[in-house]
N, CA, C and O atoms as a Tripos MOL2 file, in Angstrom:
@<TRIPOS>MOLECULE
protein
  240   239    60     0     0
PROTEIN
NO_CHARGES

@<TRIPOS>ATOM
      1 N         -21.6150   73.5320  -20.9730 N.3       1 UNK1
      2 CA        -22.2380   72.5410  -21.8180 C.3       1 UNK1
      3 C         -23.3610   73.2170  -22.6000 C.2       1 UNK1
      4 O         -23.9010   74.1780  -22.0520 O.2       1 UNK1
      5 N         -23.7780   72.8490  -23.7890 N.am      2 UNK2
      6 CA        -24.5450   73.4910  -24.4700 C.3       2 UNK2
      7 C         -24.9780   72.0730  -25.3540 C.2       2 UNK2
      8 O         -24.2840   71.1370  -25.7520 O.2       2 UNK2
      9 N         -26.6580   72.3980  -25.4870 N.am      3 UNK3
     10 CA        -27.1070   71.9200  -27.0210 C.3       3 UNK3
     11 C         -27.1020   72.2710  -28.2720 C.2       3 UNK3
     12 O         -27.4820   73.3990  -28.5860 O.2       3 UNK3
     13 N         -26.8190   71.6810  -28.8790 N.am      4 UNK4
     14 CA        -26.1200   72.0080  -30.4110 C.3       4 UNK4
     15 C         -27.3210   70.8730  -31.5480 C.2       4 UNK4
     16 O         -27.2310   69.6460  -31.5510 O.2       4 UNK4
     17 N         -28.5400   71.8090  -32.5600 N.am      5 UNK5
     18 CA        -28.6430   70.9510  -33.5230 C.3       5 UNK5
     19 C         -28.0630   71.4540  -34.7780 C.2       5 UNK5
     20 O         -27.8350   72.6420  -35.0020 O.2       5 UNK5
     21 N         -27.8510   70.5250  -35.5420 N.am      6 UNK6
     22 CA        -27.0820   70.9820  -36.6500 C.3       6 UNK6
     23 C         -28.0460   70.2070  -37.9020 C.2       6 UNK6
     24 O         -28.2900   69.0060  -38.0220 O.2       6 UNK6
     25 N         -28.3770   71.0730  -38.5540 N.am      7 UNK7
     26 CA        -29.3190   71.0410  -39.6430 C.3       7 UNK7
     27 C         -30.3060   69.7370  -39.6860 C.2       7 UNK7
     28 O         -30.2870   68.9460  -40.6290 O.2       7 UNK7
     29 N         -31.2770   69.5900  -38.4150 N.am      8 UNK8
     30 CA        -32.1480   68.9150  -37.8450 C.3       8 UNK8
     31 C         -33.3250   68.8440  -38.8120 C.2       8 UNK8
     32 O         -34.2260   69.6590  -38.6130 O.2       8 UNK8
     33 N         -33.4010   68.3360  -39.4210 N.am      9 UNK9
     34 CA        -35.0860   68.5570  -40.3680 C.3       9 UNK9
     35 C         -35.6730   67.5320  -39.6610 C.2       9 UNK9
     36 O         -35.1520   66.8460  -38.7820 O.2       9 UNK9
     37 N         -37.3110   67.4440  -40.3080 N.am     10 UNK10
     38 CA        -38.0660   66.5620  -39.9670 C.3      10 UNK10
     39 C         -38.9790   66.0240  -40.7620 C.2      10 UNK10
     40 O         -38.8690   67.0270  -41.4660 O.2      10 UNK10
     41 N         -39.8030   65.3740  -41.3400 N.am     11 UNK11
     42 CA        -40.7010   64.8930  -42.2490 C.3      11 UNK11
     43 C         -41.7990   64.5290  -41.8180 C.2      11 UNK11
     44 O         -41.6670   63.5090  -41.1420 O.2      11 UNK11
     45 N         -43.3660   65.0580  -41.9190 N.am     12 UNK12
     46 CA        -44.7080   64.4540  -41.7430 C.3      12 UNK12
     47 C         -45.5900   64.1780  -42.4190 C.2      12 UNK12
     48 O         -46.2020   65.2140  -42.6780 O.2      12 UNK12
     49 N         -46.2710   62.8850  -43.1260 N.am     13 UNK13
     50 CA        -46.6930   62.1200  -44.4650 C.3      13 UNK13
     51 C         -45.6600   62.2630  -45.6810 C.2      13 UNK13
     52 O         -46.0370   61.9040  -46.7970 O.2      13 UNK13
     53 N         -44.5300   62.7130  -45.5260 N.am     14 UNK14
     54 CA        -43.6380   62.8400  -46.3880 C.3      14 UNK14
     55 C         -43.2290   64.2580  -47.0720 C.2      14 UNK14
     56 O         -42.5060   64.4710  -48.0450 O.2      14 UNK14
     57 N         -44.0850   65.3350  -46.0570 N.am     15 UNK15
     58 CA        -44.2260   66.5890  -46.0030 C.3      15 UNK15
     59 C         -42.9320   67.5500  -45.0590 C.2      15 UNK15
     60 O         -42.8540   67.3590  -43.8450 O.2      15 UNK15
     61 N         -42.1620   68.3620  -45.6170 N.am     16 UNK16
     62 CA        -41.6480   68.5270  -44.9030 C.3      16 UNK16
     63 C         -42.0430   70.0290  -43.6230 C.2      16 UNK16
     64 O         -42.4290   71.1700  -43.8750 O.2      16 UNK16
     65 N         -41.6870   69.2660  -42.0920 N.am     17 UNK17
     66 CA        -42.5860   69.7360  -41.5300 C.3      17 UNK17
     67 C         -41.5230   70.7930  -40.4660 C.2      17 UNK17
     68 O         -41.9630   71.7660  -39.8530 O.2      17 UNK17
     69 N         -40.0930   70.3420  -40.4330 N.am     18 UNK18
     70 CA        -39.4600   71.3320  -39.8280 C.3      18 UNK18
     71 C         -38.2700   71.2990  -40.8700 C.2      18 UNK18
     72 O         -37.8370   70.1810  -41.1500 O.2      18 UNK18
     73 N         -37.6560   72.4730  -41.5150 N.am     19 UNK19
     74 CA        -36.6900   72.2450  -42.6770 C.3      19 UNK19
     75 C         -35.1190   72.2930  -41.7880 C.2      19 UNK19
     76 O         -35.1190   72.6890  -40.6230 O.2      19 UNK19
     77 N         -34.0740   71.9370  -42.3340 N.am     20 UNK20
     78 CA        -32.8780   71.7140  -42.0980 C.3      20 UNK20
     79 C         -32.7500   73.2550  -41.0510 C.2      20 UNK20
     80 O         -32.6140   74.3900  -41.5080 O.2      20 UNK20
     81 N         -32.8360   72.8970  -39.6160 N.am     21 UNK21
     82 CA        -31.7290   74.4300  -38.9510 C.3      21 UNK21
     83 C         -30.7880   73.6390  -37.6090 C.2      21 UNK21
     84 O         -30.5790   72.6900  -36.8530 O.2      21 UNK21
     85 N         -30.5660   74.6160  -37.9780 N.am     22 UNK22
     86 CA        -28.8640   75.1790  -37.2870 C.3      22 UNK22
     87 C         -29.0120   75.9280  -35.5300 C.2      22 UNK22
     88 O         -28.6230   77.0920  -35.4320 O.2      22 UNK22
     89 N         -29.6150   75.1680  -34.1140 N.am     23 UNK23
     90 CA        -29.7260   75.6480  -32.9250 C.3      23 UNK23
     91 C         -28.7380   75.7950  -32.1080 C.2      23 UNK23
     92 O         -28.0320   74.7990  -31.9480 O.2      23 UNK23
     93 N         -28.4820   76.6980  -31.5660 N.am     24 UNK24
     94 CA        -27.5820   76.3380  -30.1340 C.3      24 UNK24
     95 C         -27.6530   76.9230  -29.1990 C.2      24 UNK24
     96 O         -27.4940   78.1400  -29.1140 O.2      24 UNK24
     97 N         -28.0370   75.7730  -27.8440 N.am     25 UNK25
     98 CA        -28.5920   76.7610  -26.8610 C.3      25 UNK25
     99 C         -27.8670   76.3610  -25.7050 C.2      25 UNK25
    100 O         -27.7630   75.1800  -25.3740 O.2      25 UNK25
    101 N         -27.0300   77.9350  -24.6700 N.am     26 UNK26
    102 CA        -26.1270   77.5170  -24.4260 C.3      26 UNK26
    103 C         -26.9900   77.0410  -22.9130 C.2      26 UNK26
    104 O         -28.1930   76.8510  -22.7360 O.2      26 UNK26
    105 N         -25.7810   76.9420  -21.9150 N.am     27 UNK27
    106 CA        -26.3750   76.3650  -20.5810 C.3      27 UNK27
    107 C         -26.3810   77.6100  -20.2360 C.2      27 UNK27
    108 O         -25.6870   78.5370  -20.6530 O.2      27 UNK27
    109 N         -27.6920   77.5750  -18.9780 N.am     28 UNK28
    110 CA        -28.0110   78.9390  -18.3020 C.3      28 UNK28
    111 C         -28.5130   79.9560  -18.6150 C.2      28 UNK28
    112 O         -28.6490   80.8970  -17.8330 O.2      28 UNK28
    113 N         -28.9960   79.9640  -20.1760 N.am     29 UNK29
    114 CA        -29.2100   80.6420  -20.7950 C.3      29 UNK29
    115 C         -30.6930   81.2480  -20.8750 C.2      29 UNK29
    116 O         -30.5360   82.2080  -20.1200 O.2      29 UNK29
    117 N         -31.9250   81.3130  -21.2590 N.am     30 UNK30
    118 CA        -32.7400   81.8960  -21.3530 C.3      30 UNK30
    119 C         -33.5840   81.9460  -22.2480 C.2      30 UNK30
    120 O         -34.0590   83.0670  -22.4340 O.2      30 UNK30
    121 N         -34.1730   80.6470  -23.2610 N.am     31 UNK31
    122 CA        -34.8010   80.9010  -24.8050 C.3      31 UNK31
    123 C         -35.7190   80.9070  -24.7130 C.2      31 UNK31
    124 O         -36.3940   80.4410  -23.7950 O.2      31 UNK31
    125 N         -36.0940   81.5260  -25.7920 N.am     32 UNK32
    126 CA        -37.8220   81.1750  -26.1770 C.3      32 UNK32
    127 C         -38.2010   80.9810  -27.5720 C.2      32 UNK32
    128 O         -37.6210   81.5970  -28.4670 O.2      32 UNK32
    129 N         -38.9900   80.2910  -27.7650 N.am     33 UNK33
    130 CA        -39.4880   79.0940  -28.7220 C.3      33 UNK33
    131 C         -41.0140   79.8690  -29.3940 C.2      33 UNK33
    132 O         -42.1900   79.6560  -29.0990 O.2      33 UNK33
    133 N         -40.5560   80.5830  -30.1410 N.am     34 UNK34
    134 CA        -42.3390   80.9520  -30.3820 C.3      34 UNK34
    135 C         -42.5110   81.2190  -32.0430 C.2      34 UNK34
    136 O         -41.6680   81.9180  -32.6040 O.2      34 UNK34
    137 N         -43.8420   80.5300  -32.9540 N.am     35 UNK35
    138 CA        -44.5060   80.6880  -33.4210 C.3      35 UNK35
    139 C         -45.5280   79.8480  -33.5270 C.2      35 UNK35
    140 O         -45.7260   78.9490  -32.7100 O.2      35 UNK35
    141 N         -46.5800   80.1700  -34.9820 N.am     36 UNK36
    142 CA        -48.1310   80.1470  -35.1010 C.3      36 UNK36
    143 C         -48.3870   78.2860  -34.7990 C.2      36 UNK36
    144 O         -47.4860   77.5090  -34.4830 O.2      36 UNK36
    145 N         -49.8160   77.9350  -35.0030 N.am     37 UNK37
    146 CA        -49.6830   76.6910  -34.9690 C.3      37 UNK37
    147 C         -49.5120   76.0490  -35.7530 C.2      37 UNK37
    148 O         -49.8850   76.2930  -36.9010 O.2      37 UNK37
    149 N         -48.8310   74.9050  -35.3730 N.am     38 UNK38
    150 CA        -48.5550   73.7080  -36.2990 C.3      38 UNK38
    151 C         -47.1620   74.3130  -37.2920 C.2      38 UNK38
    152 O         -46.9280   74.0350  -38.4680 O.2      38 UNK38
    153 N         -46.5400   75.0260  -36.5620 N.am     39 UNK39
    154 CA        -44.9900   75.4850  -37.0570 C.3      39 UNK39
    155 C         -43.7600   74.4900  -36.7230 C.2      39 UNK39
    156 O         -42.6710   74.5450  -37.2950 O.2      39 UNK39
    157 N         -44.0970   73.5980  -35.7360 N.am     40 UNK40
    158 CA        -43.1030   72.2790  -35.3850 C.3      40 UNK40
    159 C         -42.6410   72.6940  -34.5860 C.2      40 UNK40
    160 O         -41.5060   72.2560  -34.4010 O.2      40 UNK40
    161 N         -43.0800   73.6480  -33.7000 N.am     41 UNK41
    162 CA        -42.3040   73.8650  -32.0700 C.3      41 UNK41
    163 C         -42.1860   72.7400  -31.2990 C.2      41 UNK41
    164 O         -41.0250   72.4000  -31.0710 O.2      41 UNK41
    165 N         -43.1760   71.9740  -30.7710 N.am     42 UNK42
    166 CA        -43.4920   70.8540  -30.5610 C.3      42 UNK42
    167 C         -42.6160   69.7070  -30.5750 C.2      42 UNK42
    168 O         -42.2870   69.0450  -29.5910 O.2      42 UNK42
    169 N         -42.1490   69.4680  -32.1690 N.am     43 UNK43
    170 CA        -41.4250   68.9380  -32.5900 C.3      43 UNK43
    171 C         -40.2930   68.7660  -32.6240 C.2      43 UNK43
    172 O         -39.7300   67.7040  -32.8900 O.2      43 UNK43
    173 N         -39.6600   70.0850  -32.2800 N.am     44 UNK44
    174 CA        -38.1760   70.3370  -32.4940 C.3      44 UNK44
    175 C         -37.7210   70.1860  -31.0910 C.2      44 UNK44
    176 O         -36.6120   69.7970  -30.7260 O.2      44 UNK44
    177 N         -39.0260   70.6530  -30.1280 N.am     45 UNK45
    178 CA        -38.7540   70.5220  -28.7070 C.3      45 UNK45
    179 C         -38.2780   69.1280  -28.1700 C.2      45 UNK45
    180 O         -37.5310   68.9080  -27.2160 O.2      45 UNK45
    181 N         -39.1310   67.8920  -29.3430 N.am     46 UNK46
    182 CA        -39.3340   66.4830  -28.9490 C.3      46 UNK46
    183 C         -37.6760   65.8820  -29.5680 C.2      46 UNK46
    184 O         -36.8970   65.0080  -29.1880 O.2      46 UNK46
    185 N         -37.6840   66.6930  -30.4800 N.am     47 UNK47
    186 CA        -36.1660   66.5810  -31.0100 C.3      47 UNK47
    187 C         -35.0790   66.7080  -29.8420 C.2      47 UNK47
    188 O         -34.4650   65.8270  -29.2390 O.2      47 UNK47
    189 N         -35.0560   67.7550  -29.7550 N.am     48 UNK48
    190 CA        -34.3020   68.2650  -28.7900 C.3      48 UNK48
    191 C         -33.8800   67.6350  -27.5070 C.2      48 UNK48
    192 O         -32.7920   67.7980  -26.9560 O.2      48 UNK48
    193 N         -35.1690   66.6780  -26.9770 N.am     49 UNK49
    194 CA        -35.2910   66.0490  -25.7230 C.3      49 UNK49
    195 C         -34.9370   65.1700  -26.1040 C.2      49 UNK49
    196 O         -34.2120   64.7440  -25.2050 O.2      49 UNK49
    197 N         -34.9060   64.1820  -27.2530 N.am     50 UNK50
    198 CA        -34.3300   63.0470  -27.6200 C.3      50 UNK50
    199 C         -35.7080   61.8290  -27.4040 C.2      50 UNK50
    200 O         -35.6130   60.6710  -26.9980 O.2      50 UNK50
    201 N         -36.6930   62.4280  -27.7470 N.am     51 UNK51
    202 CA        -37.8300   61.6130  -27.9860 C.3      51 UNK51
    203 C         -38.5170   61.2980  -29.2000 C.2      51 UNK51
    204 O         -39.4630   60.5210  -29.3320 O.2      51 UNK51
    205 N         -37.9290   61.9970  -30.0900 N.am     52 UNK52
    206 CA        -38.0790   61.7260  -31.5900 C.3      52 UNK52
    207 C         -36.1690   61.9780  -32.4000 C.2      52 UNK52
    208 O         -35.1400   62.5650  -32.0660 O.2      52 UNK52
    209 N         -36.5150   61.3370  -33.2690 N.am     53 UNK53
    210 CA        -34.9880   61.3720  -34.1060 C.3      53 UNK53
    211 C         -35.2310   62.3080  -35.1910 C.2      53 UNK53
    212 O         -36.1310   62.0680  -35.9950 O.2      53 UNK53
    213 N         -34.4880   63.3870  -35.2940 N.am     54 UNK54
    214 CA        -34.5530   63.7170  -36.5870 C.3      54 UNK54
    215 C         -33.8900   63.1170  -37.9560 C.2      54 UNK54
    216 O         -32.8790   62.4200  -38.0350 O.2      54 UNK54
    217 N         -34.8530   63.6430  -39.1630 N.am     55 UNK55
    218 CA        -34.8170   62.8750  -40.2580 C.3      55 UNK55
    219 C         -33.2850   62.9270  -40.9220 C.2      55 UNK55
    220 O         -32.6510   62.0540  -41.5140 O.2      55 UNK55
    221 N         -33.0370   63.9440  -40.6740 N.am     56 UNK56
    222 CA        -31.4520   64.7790  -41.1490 C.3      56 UNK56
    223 C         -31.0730   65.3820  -40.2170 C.2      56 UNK56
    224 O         -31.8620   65.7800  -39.3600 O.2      56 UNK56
    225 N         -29.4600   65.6490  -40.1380 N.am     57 UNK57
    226 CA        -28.6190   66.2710  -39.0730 C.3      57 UNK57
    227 C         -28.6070   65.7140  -37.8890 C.2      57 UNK57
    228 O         -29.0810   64.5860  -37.7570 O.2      57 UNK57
    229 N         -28.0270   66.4460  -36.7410 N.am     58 UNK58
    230 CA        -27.2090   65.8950  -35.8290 C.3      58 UNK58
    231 C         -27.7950   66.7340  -34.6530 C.2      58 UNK58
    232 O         -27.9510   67.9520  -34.7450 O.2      58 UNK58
    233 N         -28.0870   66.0600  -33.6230 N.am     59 UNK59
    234 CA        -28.0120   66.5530  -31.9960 C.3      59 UNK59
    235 C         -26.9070   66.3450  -30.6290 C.2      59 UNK59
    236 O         -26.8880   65.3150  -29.9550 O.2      59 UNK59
    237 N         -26.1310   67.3820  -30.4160 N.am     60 UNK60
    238 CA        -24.9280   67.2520  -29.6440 C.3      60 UNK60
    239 C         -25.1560   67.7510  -28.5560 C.2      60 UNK60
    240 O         -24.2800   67.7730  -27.6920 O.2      60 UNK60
@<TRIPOS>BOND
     1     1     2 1
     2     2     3 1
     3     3     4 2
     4     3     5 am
     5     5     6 1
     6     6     7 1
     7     7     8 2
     8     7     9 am
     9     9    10 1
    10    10    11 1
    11    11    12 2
    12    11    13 am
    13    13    14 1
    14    14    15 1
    15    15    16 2
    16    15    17 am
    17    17    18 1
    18    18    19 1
    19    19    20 2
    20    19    21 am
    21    21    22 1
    22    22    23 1
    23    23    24 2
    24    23    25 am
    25    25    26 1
    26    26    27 1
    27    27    28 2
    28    27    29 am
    29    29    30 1
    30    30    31 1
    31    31    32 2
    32    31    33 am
    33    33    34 1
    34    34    35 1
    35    35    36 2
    36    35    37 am
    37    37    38 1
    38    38    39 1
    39    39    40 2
    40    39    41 am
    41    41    42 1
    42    42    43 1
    43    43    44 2
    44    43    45 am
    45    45    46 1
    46    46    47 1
    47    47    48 2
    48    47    49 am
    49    49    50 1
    50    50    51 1
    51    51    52 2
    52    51    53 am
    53    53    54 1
    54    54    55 1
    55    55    56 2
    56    55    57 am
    57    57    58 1
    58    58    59 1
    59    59    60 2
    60    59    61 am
    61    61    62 1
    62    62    63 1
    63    63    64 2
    64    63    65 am
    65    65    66 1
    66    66    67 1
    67    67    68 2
    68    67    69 am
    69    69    70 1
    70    70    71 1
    71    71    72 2
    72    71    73 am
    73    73    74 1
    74    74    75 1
    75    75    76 2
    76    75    77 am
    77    77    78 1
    78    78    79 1
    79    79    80 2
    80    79    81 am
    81    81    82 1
    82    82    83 1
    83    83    84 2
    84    83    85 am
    85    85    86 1
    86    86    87 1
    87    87    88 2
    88    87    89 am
    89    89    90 1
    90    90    91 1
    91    91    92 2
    92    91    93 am
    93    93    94 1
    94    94    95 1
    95    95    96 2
    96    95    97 am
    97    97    98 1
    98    98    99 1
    99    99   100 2
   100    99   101 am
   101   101   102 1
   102   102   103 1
   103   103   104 2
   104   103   105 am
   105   105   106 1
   106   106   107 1
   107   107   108 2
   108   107   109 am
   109   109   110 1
   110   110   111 1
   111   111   112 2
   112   111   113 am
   113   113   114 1
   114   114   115 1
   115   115   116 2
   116   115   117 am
   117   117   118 1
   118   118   119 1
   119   119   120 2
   120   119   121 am
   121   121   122 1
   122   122   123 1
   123   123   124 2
   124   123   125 am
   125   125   126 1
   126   126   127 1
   127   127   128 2
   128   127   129 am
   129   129   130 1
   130   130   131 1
   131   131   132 2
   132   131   133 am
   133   133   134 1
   134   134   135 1
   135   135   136 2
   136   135   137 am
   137   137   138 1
   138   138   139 1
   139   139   140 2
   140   139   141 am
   141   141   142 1
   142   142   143 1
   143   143   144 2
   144   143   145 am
   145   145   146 1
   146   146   147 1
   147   147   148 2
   148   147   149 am
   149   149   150 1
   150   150   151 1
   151   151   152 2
   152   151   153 am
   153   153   154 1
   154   154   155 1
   155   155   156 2
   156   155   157 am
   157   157   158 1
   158   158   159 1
   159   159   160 2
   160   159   161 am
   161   161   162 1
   162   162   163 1
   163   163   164 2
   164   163   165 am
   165   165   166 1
   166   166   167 1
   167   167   168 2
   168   167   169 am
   169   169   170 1
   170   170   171 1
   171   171   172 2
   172   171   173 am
   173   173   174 1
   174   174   175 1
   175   175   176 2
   176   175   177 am
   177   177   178 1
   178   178   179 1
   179   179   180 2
   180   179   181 am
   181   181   182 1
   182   182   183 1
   183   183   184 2
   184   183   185 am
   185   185   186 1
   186   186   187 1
   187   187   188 2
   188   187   189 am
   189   189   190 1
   190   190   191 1
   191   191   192 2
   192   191   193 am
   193   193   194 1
   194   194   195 1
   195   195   196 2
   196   195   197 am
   197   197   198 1
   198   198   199 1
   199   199   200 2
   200   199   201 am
   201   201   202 1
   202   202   203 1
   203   203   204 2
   204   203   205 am
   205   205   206 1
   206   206   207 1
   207   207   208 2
   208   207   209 am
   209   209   210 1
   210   210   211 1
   211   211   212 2
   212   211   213 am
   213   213   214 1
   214   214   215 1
   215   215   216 2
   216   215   217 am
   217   217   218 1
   218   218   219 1
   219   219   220 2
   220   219   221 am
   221   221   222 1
   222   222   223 1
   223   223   224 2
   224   223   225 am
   225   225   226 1
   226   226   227 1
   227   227   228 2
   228   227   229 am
   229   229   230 1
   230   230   231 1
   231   231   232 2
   232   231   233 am
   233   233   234 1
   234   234   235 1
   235   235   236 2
   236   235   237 am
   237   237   238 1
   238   238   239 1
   239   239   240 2
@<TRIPOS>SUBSTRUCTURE
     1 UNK1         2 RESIDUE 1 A UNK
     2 UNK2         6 RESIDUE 1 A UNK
     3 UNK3        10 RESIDUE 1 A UNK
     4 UNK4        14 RESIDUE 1 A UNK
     5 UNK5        18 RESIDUE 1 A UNK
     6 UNK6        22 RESIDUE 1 A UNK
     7 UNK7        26 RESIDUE 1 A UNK
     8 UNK8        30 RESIDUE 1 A UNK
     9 UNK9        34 RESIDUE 1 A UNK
    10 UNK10       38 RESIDUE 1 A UNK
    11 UNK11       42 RESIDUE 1 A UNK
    12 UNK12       46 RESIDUE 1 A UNK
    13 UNK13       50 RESIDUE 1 A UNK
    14 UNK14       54 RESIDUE 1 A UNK
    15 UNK15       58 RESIDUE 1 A UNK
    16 UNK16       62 RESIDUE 1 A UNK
    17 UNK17       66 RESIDUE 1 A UNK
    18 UNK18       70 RESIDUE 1 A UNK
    19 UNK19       74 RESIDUE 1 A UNK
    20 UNK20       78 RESIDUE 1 A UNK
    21 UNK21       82 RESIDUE 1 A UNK
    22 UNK22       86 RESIDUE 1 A UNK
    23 UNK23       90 RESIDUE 1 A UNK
    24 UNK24       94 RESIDUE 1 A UNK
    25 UNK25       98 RESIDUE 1 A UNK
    26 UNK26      102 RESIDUE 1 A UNK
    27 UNK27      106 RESIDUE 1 A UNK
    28 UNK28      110 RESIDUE 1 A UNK
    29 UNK29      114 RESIDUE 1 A UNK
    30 UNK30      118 RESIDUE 1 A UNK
    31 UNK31      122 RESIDUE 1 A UNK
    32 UNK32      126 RESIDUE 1 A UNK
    33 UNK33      130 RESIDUE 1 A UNK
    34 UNK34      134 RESIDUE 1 A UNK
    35 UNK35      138 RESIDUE 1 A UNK
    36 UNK36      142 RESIDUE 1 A UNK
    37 UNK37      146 RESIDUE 1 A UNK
    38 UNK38      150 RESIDUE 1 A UNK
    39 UNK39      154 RESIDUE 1 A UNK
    40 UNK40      158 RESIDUE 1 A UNK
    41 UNK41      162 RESIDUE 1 A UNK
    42 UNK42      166 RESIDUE 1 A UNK
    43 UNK43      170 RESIDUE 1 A UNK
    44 UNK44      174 RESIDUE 1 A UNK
    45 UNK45      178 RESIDUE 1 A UNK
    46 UNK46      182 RESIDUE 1 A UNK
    47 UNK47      186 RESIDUE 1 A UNK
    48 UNK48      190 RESIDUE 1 A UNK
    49 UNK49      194 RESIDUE 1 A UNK
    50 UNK50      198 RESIDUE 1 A UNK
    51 UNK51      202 RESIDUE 1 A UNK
    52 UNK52      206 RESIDUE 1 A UNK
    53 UNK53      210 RESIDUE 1 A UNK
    54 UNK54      214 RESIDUE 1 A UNK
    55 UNK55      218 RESIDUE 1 A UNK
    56 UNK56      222 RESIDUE 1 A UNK
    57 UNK57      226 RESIDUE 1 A UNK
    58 UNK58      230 RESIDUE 1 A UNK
    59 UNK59      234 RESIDUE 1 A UNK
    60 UNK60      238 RESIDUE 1 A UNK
């Protein structure tokens, strides 16, 4: 089983704050998530968990 986003963007004040990408992370696997602040790690993480919706694309 694996997570799959497929061109996930996000929008903040109408700013765009994470642009359209393409993740897949398989099971068992090993990632890491890193840059500066306020890059939308955070965000994509909250994505990811299914605690925020992204604005565009798909989470499988």
């Amino acid at each position: 089983m694996s997570l799959v986003l497929k061109g996930g963007s996000q929008f903040v004040e109408g700013q765009p704050h994470i642009y359209p990408t393409d993740l897949t992370l398989e099971h068992g696997a090993v990632d890491v998530l890193l840059g500066p602040t306020l890059s939308g790690k955070t965000m994509l993480m909250r994505m990811m968990a299914g605690l925020d919706m992204p604005a565009t694309g798909r989470i499988l």
